[in-house]
N, C-alpha and C positions, 0 to 999 in steps of 0.2 A: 814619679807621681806619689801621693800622700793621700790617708785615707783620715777625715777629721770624725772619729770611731764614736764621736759622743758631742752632740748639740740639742738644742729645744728651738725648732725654727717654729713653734706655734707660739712662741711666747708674742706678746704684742709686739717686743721692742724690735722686731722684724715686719710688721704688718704690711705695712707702707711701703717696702720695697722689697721683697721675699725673691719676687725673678732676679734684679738686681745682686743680692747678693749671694745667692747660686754662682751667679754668673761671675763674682768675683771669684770665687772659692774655686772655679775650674782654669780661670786662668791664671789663677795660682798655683798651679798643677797638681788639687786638690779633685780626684778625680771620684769621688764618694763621700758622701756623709750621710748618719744615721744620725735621724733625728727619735729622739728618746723621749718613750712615755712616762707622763707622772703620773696620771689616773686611768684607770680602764676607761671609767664613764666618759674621757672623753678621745674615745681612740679615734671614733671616727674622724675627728678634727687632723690626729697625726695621721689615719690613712691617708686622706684628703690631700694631701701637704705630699708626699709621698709617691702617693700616684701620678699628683703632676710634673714631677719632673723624673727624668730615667737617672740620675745620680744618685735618689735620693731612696733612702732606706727608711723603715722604722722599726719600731719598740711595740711590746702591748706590758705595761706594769703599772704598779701604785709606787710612787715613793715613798718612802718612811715619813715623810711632813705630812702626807696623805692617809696615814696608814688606819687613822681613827675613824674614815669617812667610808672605806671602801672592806671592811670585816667581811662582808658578805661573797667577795670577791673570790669564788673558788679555783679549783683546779682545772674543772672543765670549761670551767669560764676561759682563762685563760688559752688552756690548748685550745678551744676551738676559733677564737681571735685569731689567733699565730697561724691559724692558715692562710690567713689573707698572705696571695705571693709577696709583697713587699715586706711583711714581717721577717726578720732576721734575729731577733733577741727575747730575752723575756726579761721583765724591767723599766727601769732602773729600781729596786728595790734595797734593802738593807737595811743601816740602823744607823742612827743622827741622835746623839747623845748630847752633844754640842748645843740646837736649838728646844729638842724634845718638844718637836710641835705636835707628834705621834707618841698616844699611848705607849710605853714602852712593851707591856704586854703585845701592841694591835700590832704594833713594830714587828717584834717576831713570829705571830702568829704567819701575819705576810711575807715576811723573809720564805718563812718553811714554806707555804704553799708556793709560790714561785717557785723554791729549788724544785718542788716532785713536778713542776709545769715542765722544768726543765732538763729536768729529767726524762721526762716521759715525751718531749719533742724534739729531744737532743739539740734544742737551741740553744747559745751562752747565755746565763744571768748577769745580768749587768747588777754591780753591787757598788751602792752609795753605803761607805764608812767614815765614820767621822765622831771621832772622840771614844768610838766602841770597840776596839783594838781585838780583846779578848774577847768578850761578844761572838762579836764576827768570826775572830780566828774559832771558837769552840763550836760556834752551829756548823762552819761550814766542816770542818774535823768530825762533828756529831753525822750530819747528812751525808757525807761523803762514805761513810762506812757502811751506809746503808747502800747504796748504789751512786757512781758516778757520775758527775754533771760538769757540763763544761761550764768556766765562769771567768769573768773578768774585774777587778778591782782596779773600777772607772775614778779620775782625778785622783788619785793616789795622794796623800797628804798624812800617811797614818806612820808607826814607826817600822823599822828592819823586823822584830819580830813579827808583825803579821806578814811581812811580804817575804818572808822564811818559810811560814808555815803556807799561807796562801800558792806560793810556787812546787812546795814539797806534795799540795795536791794536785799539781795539774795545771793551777790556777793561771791566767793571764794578769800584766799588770799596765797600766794605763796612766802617762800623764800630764797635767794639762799645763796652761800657762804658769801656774805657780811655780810649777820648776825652774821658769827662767828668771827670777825674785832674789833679789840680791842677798835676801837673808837666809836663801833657801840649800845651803853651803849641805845640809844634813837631807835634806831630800835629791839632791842630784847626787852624794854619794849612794845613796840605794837604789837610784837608777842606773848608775853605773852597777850594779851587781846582780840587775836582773840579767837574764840569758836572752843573746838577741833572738833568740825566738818565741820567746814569752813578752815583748815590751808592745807596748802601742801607743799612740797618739793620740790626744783630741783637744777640744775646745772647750766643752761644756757653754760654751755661748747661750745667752748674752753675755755671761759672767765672766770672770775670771781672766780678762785679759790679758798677755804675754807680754812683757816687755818687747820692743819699745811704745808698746799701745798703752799699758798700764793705766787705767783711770780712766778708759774711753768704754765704750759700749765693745763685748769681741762679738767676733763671729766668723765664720770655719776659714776662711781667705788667711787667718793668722796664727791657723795650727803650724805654716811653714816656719814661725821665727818659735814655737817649741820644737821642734825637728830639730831645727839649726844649735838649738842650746845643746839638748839632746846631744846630737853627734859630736859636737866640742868634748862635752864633760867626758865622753867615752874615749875620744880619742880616734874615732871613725871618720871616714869622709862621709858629709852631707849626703849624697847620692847610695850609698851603702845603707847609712840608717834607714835614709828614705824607703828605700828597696827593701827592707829589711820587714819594718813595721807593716808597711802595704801587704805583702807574704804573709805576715803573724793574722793582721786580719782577714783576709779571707781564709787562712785557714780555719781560725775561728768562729768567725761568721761566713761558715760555708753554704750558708743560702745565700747571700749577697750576690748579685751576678756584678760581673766585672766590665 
């Protein structure tokens, strides 16, 4: 079984058949998915989503594309969201250098309040990086010294130095269809060198498709053909990695019921 650790099933481009493709992604023996918040203001939509069906997990965060809209967004804001039972994360949060659709100040101000959410609920942060390498690597080295939080570095695409320094705290790493990308010869070497108890798997759906979907709409049913790349470049049997990543997250996301 496989656990698709990172999707957005509220986005539209699922509207229209949301049971449906649940129902692929379990008999793809895709036996969990968390679907991932981008804004607080609109959690109830991901509880919603969440509730109805028993595979299906979520998020309470702002994104960094969001990051300008939602300042107000505190700590206890947060904690107290994350008690709804289906909450397992806090996120997807971080810093997106790449579009800067987010203040880069609001960027971080939100990073930090997320880590002490997550700190203080001992849930994972789910962290969007992208083009912010050191950034990223120095808050979460800054926060970490202050008190510990679990955290995950979701669609992985950044270089060996943060996923160094990211692991050397604890950190989880996370990746999605890009890795099976023909050009992506330098991002499956650094998956090959995370420790199989730190790796994990996901979709980020609708995005990002995996080969051989490449250029179609994804969604969680095609986390198994990154699995499948995954255990090639390492050298693992299929069913191991699989076993492997599944384990990584719930350990992880230890509110998650199984």
């Amino acid at each position: 079984m496989l656990v698709d650790s990172h999707c957005h099933l509220d986005f539209p481009d699922f509207a229209a058949e949301l049971p449906d493709v649940v129902a692929r992604a379990e008999a793809a023996g895709v036996s969990h998915l968390v679907t991932i918040s981008t804004r607080v203001r609109r959690f109830n939509e991901i509880a919603a989503i969440a509730e109805r069906f028993d595979s299906v997990s979520c998020s309470v965060g702002t994104h960094p594309h969001q990051a300008g809209e939602e300042t107000d967004v505190t700590v206890k804001d947060l904690v107290d969201l994350s008690r709804h039972p289906k909450v397992v994360a806090i996120g997807e949060v971080g810093l997106d250098y790449h579009y800067d659709l987010g203040p880069r100040e609001a960027q971080e101000h939100g990073f930090r309040t997320h880590i002490a959410a997550s700190r203080e609920t001992g849930l994972p942060l789910v962290i969007h990086a992208r083009e912010a390498d050191e950034d990223v690597a120095a808050i979460l080295e800054e926060e970490s010294a202050k008190g510990a939080f679990p955290f995950l570095l979701h669609c992985f695409t950044a270089g060996p130095d943060l996923a160094r320094r990211a692991l050397a705290l604890g950190g989880y790493i996370s990746f999605s269809g890009v890795v099976t990308f023909k050009k992506s010869e330098d991002l499956r070497a650094i998956a090959c060198d995370v420790p199989a108890d730190r790796i994990l798997v996901e979709t980020d759906s609708p995005f990002l498709a995996p080969t051989p979907h490449r250029g179609k709409r994804n969604e969680p049913s095609f986390v198994r053909e990154t699995a499948k790349v995954l255990a090639e470049a390492r050298g693992e049997p299929f069913e191991t990695f699989a076993a492997a990543t599944t384990r990584n997250f719930y350990t992880l996301f230890s509110k998650a019921r199984r």
